[in-house]
DOZADREN-80041 format. One record per residue: residue in one letter; x, y, z of N, C-alpha, C in turn. Coordinates in pm, whole numbers, plus 32768, in hexadecimal, padded with zeros to 4 digits. Atoms other than C-alpha are relative to their C-alpha. Example, Ala and Ser with C-alpha at 12.3 -4.5 7.8 and 13.67 -1.06 7.14 Angstrom:
% DOZADREN-80041
{type:a | n_X:8059 | n_Y:7F89 | n_Z:8000 | ca_X:84CE | ca_Y:7E3E | ca_Z:830C | c_X:805A | c_Y:8078 | c_Z:8000}
{type:s | n_X:7FAE | n_Y:7F89 | n_Z:7FFA | ca_X:8557 | ca_Y:7F96 | ca_Z:82CA | c_X:7FB3 | c_Y:806D | c_Z:8049}
% end
This chain:
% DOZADREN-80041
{type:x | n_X:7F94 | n_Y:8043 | n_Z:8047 | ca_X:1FCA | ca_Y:9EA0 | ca_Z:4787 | c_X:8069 | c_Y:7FD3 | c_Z:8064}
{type:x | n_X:7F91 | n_Y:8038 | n_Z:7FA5 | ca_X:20E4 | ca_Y:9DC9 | ca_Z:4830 | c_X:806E | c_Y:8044 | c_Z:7FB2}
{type:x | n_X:7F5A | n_Y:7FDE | n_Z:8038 | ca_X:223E | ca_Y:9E7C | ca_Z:484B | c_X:8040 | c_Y:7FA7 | c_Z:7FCD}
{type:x | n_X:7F94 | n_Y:8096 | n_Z:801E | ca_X:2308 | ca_Y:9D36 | ca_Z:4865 | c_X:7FB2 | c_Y:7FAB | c_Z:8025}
{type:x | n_X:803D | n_Y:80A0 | n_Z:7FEE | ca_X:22D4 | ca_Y:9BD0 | ca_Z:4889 | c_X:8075 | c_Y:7FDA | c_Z:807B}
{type:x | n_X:7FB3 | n_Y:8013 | n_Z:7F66 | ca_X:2354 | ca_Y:9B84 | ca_Z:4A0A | c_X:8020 | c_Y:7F68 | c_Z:7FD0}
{type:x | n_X:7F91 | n_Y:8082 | n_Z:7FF6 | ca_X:247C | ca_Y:9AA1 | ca_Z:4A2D | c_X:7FC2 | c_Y:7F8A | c_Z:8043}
{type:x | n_X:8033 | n_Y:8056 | n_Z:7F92 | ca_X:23EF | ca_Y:9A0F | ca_Z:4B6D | c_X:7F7E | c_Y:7FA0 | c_Z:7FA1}
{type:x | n_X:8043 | n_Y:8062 | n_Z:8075 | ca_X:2316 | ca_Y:98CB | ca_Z:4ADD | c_X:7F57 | c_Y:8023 | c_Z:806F}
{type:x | n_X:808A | n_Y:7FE3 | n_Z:7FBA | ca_X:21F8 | ca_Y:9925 | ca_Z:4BEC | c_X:7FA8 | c_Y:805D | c_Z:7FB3}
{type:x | n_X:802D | n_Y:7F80 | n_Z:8031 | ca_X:21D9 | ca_Y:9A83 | ca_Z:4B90 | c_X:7FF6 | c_Y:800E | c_Z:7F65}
{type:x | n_X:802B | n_Y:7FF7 | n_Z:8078 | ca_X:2200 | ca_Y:9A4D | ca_Z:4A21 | c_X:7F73 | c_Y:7F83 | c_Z:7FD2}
{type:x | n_X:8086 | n_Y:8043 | n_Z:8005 | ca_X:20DB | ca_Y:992C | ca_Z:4A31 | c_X:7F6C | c_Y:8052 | c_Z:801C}
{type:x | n_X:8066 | n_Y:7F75 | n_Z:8008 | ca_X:1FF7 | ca_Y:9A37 | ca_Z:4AB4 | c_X:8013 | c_Y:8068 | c_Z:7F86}
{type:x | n_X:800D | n_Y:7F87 | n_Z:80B0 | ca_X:2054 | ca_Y:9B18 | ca_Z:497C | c_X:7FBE | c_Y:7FA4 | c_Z:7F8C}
{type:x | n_X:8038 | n_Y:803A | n_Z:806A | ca_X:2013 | ca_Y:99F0 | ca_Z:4883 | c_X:7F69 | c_Y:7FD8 | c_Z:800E}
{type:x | n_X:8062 | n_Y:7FCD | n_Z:7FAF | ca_X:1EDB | ca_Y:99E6 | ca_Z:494A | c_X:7F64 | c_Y:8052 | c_Z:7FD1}
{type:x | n_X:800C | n_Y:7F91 | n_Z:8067 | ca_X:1E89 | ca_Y:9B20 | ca_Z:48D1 | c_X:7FD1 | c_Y:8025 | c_Z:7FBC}
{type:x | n_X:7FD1 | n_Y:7FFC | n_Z:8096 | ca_X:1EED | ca_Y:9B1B | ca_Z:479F | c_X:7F97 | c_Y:7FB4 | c_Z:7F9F}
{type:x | n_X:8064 | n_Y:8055 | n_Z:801F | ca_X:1E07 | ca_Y:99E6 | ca_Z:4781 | c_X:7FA8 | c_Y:8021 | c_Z:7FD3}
{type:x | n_X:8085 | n_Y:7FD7 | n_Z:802C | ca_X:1CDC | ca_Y:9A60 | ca_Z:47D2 | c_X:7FCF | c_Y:8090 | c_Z:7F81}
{type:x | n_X:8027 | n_Y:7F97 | n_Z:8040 | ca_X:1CF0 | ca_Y:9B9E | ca_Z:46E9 | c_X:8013 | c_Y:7FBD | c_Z:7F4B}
{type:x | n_X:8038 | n_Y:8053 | n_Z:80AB | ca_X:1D02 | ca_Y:9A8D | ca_Z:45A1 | c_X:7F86 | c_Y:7FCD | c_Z:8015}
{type:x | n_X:8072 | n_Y:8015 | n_Z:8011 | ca_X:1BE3 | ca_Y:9A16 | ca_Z:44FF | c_X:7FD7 | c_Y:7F6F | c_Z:8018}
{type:x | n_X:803B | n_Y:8086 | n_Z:8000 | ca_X:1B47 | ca_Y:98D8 | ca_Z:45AC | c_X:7FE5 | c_Y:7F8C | c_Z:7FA8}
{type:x | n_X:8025 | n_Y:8052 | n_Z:8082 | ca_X:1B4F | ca_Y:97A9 | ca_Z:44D1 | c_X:8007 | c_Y:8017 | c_Z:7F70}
{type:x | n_X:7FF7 | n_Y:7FD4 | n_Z:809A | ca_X:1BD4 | ca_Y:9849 | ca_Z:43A9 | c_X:8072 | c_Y:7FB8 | c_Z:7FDB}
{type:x | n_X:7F8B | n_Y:8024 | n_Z:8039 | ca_X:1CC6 | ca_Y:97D0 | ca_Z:42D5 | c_X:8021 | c_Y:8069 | c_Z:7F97}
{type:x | n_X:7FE3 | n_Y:7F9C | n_Z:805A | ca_X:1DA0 | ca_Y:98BC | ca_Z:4240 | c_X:8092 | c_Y:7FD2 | c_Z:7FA8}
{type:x | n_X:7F8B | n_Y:8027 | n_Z:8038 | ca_X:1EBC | ca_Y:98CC | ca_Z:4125 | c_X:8069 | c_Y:8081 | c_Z:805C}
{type:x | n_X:7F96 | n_Y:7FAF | n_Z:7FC1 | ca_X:1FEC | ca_Y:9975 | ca_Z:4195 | c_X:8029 | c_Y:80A4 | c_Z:8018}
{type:x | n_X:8020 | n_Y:7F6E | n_Z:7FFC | ca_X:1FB0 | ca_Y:9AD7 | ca_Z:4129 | c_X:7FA3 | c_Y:8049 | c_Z:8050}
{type:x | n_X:8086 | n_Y:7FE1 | n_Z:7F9A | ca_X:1E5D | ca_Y:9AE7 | ca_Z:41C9 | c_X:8032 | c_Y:7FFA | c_Z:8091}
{type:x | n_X:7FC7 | n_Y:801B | n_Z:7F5C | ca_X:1F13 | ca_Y:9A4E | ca_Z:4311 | c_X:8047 | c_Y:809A | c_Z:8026}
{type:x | n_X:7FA2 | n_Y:7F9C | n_Z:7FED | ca_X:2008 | ca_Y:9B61 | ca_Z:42F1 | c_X:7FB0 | c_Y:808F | c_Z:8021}
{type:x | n_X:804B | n_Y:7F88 | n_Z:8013 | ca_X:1F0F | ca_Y:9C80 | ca_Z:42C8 | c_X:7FCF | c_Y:8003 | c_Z:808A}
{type:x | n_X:804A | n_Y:8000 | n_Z:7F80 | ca_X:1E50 | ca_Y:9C0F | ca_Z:43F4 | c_X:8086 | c_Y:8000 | c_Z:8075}
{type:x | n_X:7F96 | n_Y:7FE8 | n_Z:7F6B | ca_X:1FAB | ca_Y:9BF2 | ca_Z:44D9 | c_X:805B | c_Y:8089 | c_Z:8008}
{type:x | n_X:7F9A | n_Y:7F76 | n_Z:8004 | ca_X:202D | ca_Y:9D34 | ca_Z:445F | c_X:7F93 | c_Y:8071 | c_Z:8044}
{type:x | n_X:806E | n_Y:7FC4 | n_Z:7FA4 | ca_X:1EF0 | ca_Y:9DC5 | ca_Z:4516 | c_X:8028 | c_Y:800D | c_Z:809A}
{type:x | n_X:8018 | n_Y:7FFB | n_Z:7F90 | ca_X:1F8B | ca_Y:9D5D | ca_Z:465D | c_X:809B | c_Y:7FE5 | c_Z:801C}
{type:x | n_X:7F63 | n_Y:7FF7 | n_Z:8005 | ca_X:210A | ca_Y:9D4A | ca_Z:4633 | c_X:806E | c_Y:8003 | c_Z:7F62}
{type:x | n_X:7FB3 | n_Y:7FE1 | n_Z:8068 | ca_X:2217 | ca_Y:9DAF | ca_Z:4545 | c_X:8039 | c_Y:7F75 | c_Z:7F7A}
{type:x | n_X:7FAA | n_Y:8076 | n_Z:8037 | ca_X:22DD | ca_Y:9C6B | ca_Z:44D4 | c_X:7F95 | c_Y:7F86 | c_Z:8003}
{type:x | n_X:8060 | n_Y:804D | n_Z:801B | ca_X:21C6 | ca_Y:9BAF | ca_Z:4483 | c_X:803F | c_Y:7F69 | c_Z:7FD4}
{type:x | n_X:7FA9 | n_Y:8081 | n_Z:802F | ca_X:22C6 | ca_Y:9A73 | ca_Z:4419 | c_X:8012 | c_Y:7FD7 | c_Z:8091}
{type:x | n_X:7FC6 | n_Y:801C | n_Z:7F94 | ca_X:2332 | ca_Y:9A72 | ca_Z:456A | c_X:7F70 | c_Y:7FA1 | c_Z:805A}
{type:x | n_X:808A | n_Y:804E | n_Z:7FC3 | ca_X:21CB | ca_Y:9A3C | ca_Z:460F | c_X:7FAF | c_Y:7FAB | c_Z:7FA5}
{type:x | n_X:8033 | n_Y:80A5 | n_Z:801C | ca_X:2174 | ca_Y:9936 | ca_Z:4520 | c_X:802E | c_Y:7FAE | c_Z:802F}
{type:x | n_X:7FA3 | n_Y:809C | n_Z:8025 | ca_X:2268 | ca_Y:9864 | ca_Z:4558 | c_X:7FEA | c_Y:7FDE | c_Z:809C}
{type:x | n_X:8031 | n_Y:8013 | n_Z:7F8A | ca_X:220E | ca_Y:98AE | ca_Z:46C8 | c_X:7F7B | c_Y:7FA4 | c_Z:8022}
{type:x | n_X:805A | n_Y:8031 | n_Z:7FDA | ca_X:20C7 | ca_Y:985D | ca_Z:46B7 | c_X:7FDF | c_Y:7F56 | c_Z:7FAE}
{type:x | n_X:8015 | n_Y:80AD | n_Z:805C | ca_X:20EE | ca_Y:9718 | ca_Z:45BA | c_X:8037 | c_Y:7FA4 | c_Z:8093}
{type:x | n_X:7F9A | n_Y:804F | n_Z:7F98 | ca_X:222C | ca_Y:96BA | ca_Z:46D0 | c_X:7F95 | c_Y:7FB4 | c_Z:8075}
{type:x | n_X:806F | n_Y:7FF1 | n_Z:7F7D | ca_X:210A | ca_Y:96E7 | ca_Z:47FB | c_X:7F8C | c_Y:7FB6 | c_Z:7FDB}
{type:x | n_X:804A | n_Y:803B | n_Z:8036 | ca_X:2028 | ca_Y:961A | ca_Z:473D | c_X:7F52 | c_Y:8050 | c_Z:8011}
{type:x | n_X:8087 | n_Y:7F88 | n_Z:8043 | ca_X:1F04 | ca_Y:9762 | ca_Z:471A | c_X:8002 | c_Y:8006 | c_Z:7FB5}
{type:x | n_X:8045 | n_Y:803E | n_Z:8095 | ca_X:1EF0 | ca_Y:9723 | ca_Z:45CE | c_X:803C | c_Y:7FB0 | c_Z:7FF1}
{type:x | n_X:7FD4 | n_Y:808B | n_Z:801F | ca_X:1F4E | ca_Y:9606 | ca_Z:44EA | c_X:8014 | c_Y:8062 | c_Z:7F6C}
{type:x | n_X:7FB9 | n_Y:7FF5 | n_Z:8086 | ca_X:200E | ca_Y:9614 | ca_Z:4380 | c_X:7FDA | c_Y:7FA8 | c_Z:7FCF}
{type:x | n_X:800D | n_Y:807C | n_Z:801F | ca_X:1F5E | ca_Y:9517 | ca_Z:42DA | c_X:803D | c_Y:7FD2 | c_Z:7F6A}
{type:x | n_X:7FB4 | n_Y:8020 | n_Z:8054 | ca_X:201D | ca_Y:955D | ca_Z:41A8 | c_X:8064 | c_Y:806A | c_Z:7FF1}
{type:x | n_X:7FD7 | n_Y:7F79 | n_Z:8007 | ca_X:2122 | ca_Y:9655 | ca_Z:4147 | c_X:7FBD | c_Y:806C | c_Z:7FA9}
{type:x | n_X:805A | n_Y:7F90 | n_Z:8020 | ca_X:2098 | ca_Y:97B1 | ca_Z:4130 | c_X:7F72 | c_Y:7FE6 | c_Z:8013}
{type:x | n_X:809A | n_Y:8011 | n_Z:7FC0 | ca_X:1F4A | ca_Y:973B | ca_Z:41D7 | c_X:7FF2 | c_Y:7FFE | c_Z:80A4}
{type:x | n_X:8026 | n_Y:8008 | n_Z:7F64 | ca_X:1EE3 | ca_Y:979A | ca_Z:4349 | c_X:7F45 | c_Y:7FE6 | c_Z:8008}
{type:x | n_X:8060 | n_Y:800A | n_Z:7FC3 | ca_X:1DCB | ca_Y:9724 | ca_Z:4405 | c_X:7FCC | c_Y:7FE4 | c_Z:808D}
{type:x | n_X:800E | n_Y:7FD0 | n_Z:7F4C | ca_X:1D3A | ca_Y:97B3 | ca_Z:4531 | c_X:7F9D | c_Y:7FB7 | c_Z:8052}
{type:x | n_X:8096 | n_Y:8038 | n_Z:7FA0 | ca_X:1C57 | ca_Y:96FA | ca_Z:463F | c_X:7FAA | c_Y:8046 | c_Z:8019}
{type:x | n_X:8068 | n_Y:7FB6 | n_Z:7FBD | ca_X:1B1D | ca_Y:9741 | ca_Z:4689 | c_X:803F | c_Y:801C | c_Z:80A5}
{type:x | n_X:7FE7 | n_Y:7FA0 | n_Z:7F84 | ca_X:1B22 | ca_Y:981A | ca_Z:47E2 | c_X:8065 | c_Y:7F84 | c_Z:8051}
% end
């Protein structure tokens, strides 16, 4: 599990990273499901969405819909 989400934009790109690979390849999930799977690997699960939407590792293709790239 990640303590925090590093300030530094290097070191927190290697966490989202991560974070990435431990969601499910090519899935598309609703927002609860997202949540379930990021609370597996950090607390504030709002926080590292918005990280990983920002970082363009997943995509929002609507609200309350994530979808993850294949590998």
């Amino acid at each position: 599990m990640l303590i925090q989400i590093p300030r530094r934009e290097a070191k927190r790109a290697i966490a989202l990273d991560w974070i990435t690979a431990h969601l499910p390849a090519g899935a598309t999930l609703n927002e609860k499901r997202m949540n379930e799977a990021l609370a597996a690997v950090h607390d504030d699960t709002a926080a590292v969405r918005r990280y990983l939407v920002d970082s363009g590792r997943i995509t929002r293709p609507e609200p309350g819909v994530y979808s993850i790239p294949n590998g």
